[in-house]
Structures are given as structure tokens and as C-alpha cells.
DSSP file (Angstrom, degrees, kcal/mol; ACC not computed):
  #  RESIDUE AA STRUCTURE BP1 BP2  ACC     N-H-->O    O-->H-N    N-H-->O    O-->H-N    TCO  KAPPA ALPHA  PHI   PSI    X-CA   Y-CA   Z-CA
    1    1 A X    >>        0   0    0      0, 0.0     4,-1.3     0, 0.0     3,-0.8   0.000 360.0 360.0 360.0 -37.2   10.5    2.3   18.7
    2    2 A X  H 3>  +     0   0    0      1,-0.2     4,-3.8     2,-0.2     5,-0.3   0.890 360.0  60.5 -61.3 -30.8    6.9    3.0   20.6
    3    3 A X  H 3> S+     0   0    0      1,-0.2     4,-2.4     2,-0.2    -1,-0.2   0.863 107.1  46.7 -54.0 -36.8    6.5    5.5   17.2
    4    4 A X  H <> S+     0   0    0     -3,-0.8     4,-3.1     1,-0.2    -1,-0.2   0.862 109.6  55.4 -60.4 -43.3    6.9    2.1   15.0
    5    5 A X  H  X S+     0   0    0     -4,-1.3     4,-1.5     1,-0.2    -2,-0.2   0.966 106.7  40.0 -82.7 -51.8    4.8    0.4   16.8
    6    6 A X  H  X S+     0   0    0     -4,-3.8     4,-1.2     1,-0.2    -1,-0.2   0.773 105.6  62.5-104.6  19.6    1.8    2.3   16.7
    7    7 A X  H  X S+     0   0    0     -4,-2.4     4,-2.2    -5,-0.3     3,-0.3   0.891 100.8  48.1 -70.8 -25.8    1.8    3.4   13.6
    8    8 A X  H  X S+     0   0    0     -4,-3.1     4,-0.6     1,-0.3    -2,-0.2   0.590 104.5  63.3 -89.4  20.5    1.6    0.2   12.1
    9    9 A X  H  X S+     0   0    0     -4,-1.5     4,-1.4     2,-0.1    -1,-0.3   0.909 105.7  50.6 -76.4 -32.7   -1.3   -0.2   14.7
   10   10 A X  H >< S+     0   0    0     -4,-1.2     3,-2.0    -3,-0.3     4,-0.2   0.956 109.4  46.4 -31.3 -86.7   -2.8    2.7   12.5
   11   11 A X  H >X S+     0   0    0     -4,-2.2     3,-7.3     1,-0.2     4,-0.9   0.859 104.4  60.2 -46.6 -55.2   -2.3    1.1    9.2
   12   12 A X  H >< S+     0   0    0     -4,-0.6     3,-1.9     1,-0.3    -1,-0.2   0.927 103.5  52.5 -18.6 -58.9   -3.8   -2.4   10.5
   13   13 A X  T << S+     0   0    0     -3,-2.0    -1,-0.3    -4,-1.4    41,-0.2   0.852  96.5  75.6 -61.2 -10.5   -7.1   -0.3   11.2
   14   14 A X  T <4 S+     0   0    0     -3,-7.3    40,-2.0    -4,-0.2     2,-0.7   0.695  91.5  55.3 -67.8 -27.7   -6.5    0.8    7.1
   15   15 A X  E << S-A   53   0A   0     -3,-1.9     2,-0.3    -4,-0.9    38,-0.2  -0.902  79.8-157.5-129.9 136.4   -7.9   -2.8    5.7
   16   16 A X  E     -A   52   0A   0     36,-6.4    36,-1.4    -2,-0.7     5,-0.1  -0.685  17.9-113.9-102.1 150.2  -11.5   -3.7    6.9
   17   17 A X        -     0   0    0     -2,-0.3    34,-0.1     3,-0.2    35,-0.1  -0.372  34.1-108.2 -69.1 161.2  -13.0   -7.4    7.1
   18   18 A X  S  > S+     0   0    0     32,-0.4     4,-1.0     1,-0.2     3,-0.3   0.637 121.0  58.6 -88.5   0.1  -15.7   -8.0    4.9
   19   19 A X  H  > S+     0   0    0      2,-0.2     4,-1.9     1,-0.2     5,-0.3   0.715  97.7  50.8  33.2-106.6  -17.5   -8.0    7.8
   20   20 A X  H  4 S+     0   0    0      2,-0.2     2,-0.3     3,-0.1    -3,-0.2  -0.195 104.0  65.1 -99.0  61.0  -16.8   -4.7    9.2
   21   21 A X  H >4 S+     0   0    0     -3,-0.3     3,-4.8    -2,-0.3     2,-0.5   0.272 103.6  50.3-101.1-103.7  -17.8   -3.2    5.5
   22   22 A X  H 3<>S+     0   0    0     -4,-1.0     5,-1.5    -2,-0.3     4,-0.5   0.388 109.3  43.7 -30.0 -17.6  -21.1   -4.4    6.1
   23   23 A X  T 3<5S+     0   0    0     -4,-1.9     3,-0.4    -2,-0.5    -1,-0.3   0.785 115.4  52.7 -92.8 -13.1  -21.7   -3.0    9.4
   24   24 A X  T < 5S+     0   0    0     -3,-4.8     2,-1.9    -5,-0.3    -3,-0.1   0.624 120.9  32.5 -65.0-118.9  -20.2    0.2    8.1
   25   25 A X  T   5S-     0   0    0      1,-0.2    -1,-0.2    32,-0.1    -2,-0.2  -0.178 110.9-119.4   7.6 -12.6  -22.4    0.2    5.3
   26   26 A X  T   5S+     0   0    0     -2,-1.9     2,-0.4    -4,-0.5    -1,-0.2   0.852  74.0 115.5  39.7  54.9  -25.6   -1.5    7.0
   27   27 A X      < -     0   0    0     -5,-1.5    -1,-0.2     1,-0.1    -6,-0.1  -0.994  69.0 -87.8-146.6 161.6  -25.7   -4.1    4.9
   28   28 A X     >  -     0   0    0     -2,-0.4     4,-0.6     1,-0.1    -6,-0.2   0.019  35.9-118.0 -61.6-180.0  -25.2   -8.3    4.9
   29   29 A X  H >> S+     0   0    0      2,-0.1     4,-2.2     3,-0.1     3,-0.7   0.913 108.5  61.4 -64.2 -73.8  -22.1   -9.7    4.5
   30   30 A X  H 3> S+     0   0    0      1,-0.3     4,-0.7     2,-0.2    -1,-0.1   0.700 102.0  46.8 -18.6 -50.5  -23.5  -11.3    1.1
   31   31 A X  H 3> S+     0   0    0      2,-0.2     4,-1.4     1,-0.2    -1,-0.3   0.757 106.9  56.7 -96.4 -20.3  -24.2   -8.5   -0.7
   32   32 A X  H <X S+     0   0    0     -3,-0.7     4,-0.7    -4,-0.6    -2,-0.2   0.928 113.0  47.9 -78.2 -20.3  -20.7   -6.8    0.2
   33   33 A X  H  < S+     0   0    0     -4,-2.2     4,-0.4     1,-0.2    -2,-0.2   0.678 115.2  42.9 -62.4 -20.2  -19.3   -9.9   -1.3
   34   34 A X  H  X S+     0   0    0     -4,-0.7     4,-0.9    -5,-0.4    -2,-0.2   0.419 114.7  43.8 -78.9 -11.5  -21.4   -9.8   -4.2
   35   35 A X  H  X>S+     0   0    0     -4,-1.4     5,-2.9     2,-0.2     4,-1.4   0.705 114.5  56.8-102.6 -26.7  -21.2   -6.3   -5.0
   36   36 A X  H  <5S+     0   0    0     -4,-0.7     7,-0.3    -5,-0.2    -2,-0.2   0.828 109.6  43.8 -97.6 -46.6  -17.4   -6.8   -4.2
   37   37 A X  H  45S+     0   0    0     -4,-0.4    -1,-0.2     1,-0.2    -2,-0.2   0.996 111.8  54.5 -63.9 -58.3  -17.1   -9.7   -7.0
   38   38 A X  H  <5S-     0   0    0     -4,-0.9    -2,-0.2     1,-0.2    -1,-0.2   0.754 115.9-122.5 -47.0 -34.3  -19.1   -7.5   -9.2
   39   39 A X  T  <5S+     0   0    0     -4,-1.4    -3,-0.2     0, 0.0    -1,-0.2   0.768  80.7 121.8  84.3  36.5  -16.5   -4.7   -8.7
   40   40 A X  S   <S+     0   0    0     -5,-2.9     2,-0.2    -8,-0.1    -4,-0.2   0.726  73.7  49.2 -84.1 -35.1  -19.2   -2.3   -7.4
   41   41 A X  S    S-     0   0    0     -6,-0.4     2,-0.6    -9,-0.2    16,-0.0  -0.411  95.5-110.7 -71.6 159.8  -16.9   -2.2   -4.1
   42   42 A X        +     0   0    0     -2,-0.2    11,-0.5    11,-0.1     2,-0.3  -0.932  68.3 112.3 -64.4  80.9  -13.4   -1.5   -3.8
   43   43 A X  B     -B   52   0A   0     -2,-0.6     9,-0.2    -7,-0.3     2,-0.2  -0.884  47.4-137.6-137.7-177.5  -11.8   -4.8   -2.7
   44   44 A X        -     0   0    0      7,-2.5     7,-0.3    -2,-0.3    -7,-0.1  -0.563  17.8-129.2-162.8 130.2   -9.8   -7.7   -3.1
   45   45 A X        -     0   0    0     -2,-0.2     2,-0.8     5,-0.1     5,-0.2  -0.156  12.7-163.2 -72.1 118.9   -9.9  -11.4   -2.3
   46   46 A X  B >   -C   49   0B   0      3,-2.4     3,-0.9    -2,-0.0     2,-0.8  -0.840  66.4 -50.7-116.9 126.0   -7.4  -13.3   -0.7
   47   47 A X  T 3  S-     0   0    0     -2,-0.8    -2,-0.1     1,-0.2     3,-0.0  -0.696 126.4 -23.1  44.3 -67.7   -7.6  -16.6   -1.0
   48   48 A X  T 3  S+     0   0    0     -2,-0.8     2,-0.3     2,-0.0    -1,-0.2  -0.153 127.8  86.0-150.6  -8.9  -11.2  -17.2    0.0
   49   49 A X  B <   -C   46   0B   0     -3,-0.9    -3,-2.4    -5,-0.0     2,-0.4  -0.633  64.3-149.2 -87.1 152.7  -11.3  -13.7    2.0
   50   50 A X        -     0   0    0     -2,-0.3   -32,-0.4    -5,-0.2     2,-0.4  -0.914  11.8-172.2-121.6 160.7  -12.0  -10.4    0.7
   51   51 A X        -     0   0    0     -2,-0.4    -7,-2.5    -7,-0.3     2,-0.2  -0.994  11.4-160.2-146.4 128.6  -10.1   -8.1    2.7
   52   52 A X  E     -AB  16  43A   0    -36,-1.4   -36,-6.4    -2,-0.4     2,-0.7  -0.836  23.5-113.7-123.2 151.5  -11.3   -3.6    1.6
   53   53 A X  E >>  -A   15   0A   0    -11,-0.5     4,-2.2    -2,-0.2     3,-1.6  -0.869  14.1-138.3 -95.0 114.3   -9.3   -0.4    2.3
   54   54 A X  H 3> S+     0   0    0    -40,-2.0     4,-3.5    -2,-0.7    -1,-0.2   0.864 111.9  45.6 -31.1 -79.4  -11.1    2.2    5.1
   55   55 A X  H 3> S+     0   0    0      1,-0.2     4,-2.5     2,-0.2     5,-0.3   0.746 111.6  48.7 -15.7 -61.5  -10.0    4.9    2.5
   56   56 A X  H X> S+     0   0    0     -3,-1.6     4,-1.8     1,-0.2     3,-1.3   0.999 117.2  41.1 -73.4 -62.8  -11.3    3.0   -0.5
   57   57 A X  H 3X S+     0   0    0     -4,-2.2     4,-1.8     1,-0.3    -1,-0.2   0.870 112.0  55.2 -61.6 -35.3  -14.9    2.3    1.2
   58   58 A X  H 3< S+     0   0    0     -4,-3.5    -1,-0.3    -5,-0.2    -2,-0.2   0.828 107.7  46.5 -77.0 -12.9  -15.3    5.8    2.7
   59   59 A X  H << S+     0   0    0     -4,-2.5    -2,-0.2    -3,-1.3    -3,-0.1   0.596 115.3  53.8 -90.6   2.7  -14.7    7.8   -1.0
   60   60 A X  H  <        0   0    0     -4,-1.8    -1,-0.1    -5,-0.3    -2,-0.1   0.965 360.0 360.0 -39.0 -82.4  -17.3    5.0   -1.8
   61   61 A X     <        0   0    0     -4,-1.8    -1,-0.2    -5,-0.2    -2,-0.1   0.205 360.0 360.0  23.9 360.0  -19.0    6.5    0.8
């Protein structure tokens, strides 16, 4: 059961805030939401959040 558990603590770290893009990336918040609308990033908005895959944003990278 502990095995269950932290893997999906694993995955959790798998989808980044938009947020912790931009400090990955040293850049605002703004422009990883604009580049993100633009489809310059790898993301996708939910609801009024954009919510990016660690994977997707390091073969950015």
C-alpha cells in the first residue's frame, strides 16, 4: 500500500503550476501564459488555470 502511495506522490510532481514553469524557465508568469495560449509551450488550461507536464516543459527545454 506505502508503494501506492508514493508513487502517485511521484506523478503529482509530473504536472507543474504555471508558476513553477516560470521559475523553471526564469521567466514571468505572463509570458508563460502567453506563450502557453499561443501554443509555444506545452500546456493546457483548466478552467482559468493552466496546469504543464515536467516531461513536456523539460524536451522544451
Amino acid at each position: 500500500m506505502e508503494a501506492i502511495k508514493d508513487s502517485t506522490k511521484e506523478h503529482l510532481h509530473d504536472i507543474m503550476t504555471a508558476k513553477e514553469v516560470a521559475e523553471y524557465l526564469r521567466m514571468s508568469h505572463k509570458t508563460v501564459i502567453n506563450r502557453a495560449i499561443r501554443g509555444e509551450l506545452p500546456g493546457k488550461q483548466i478552467g482559468s488555470l493552466w496546469r504543464f507536464s515536467r516531461k513536456s516543459i523539460e524536451q522544451f527545454v
